[in-house]
N, C-alpha and C positions, 0 to 999 in steps of 0.2 A: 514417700514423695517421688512424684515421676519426673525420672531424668529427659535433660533437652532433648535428645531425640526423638523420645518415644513422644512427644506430643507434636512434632514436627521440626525442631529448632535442632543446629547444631553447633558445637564450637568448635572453634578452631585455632591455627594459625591464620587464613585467612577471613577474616574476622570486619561485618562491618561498624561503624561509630557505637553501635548498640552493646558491641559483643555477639552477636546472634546472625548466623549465615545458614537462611532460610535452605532446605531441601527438598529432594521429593516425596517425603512425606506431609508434606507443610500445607495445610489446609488453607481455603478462600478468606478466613480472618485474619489466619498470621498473615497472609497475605496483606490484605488490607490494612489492616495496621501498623504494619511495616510503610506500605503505602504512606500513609497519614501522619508518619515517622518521619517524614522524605518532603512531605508537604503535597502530596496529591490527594486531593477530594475527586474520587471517583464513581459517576453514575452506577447505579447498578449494571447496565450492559455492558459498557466501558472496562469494567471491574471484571467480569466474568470473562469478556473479550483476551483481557490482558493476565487471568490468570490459565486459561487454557492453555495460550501459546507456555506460561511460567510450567506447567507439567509437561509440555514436549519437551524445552529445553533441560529444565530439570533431569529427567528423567535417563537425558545423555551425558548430563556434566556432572563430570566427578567432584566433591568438593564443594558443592552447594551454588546457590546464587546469589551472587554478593548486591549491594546496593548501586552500584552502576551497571549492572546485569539488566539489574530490575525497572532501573530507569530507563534503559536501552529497549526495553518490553513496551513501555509505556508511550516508548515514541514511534516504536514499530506496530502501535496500534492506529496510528492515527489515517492510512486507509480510509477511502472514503465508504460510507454505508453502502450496502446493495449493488457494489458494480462487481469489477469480476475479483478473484480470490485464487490463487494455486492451491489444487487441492491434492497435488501428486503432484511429485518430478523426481526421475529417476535417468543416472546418466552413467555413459559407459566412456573412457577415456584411456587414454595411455599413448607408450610412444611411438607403438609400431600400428596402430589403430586408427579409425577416424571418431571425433566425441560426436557423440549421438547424444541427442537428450528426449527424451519422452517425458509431456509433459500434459496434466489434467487439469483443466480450470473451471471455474464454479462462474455463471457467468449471471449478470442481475438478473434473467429469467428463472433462476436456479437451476437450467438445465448443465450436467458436466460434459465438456467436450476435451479431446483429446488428442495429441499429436505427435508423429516424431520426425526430429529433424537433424542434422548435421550441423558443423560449424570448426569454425577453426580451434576452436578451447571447448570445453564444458559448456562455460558463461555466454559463448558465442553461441551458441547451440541449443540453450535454454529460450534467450532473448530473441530469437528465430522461431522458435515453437509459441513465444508468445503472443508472437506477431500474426502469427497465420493464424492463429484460434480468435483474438481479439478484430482482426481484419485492419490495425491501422498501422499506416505508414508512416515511421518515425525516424528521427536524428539522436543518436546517442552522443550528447557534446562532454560529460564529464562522467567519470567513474572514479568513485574511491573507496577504498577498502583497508579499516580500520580494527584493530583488536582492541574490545572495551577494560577486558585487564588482562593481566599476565598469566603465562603459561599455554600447551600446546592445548590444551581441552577453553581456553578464553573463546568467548563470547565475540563473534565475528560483528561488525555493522558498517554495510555497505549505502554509499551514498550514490545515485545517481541523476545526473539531467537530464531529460527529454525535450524536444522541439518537435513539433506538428513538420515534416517533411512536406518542402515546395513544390506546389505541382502548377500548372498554369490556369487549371480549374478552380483550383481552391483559393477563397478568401480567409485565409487566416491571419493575415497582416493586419496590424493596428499603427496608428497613426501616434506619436507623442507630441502630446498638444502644447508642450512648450517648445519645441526646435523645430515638428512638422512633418522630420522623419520617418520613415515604417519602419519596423520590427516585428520580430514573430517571438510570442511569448515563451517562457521557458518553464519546465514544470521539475519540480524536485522531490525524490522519495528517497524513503532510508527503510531500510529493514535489518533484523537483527537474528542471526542463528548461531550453534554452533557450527554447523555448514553452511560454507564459505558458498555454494554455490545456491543452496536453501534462500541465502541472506540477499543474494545478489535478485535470484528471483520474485522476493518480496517485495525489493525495492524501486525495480524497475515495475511492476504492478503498481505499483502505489502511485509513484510516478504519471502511470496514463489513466489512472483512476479520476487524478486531477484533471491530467488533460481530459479527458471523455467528457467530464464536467465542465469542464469550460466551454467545448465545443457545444454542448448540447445548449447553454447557457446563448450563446454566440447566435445559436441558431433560431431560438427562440425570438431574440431580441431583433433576429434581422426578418423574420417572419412580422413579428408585429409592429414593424416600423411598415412597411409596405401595405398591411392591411388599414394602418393608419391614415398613408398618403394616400391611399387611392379607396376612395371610397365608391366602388362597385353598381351600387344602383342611386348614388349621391342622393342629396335632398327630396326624396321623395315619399308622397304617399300609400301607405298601407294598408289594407282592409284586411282583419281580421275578425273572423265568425260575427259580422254585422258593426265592428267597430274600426271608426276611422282614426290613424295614429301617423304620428310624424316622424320616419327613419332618419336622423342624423350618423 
């Protein structure tokens, strides 16, 4: 009979409800199953998504990944499809140094671009290299950064908020139609690594992945209100290849 390792499973002291603290040997159905253990019904992209990121992390943490690990994967997938993705980041820091971060993104064209930039921390320095590649001008209002479980190799998951940055060009303002008020929409991501700075840059992606979305969303809707109101050559007739038709 094959022992728990050898077929991906380990035991432990840190142990999840099952008994069983999945490793890096732990194949796409332990995966899933475990999954399904936990109560996630996972598409197949979805799944594959969230088991990819499960072998990086894996692969760094000692001690397997516990069932709030795993969940922590599952939220750190949620990213929206096709916009951009960090596909490299590499940062140099310390006390008597300036932190640099260089940084590679995967952008919805699939084309990678790449940057590097300074900043007052690491995090400062990442979120500066993401800006220049992305091209948007943002408000960072909240950052938090939480460990999903115990010990110095725990599973980092940073939370943060973005806002569209006020220019006098831009209509980003929405109106709340019970008071009247403007306000400028808030966009929130989370990402999960065992680096702290890894975790930070996923989330602030994810973040303007929203926003991107929304703005594009924004823009469409303010596009085809105007082709609505104004109707161009109004009520008039059309001749085509011998036939007469009514343009409304």
């Amino acid at each position: 009979r094959k022992k728990g390792g050898s077929i991906g499973l380990m035991r432990g002291d840190a142990q999840s409800g099952a008994g069983i603290v999945l490793g890096k040997h732990s194949g796409r159905n332990a995966v899933n199953t475990r999954l399904r253990e936990l109560g996630y019904e996972l598409d197949s992209d979805k799944l594959n998504a969230v088991f990819e990121r499960f072998k990086q992390v894996a692969e760094r943490k000692k001690g397997g990944i516990e069932d709030e690990d795993l969940e922590a994967l599952v939220s750190d997938q949620g990213a929206q499809a096709g916009m951009w993705e960090v596909s490299g980041l590499q940062v140099t820091t310390g006390m008597s140094g300036i932190p640099t971060a260089t940084v590679q993104m995967t952008g919805p064209d699939g084309i990678e671009r790449f940057t590097a930039t300074t900043g007052t921390g690491p995090v400062d320095a990442v979120y500066k290299a993401i800006d220049s590649i992305v091209g948007l001008e943002v408000d960072l209002t909240d950052y938090a950064l939480n460990s999903v479980t115990d010990g110095i190799q725990a599973l980092a998951t940073t939370r943060v908020v973005l806002k569209n940055k006020i220019s006098s060009d831009a209509n980003i303002a929405e109106v709340n139609v019970q008071t009247g008020d403007e306000f400028i929409r808030q966009f929130s991501g989370t990402g999960s690594d065992t680096d702290i700075v890894v975790s930070s840059a996923r989330a602030y992606t994810q973040a303007l992945n929203k926003m991107i979305a929304w703005n594009l969303r924004r823009q469409a809707e303010s596009v085809k209100e105007e082709s609505t109101s104004i109707n161009p050559i109004g009520d008039a007739i059309q001749v085509n290849e011998g036939h007469v038709q009514r343009v409304v």
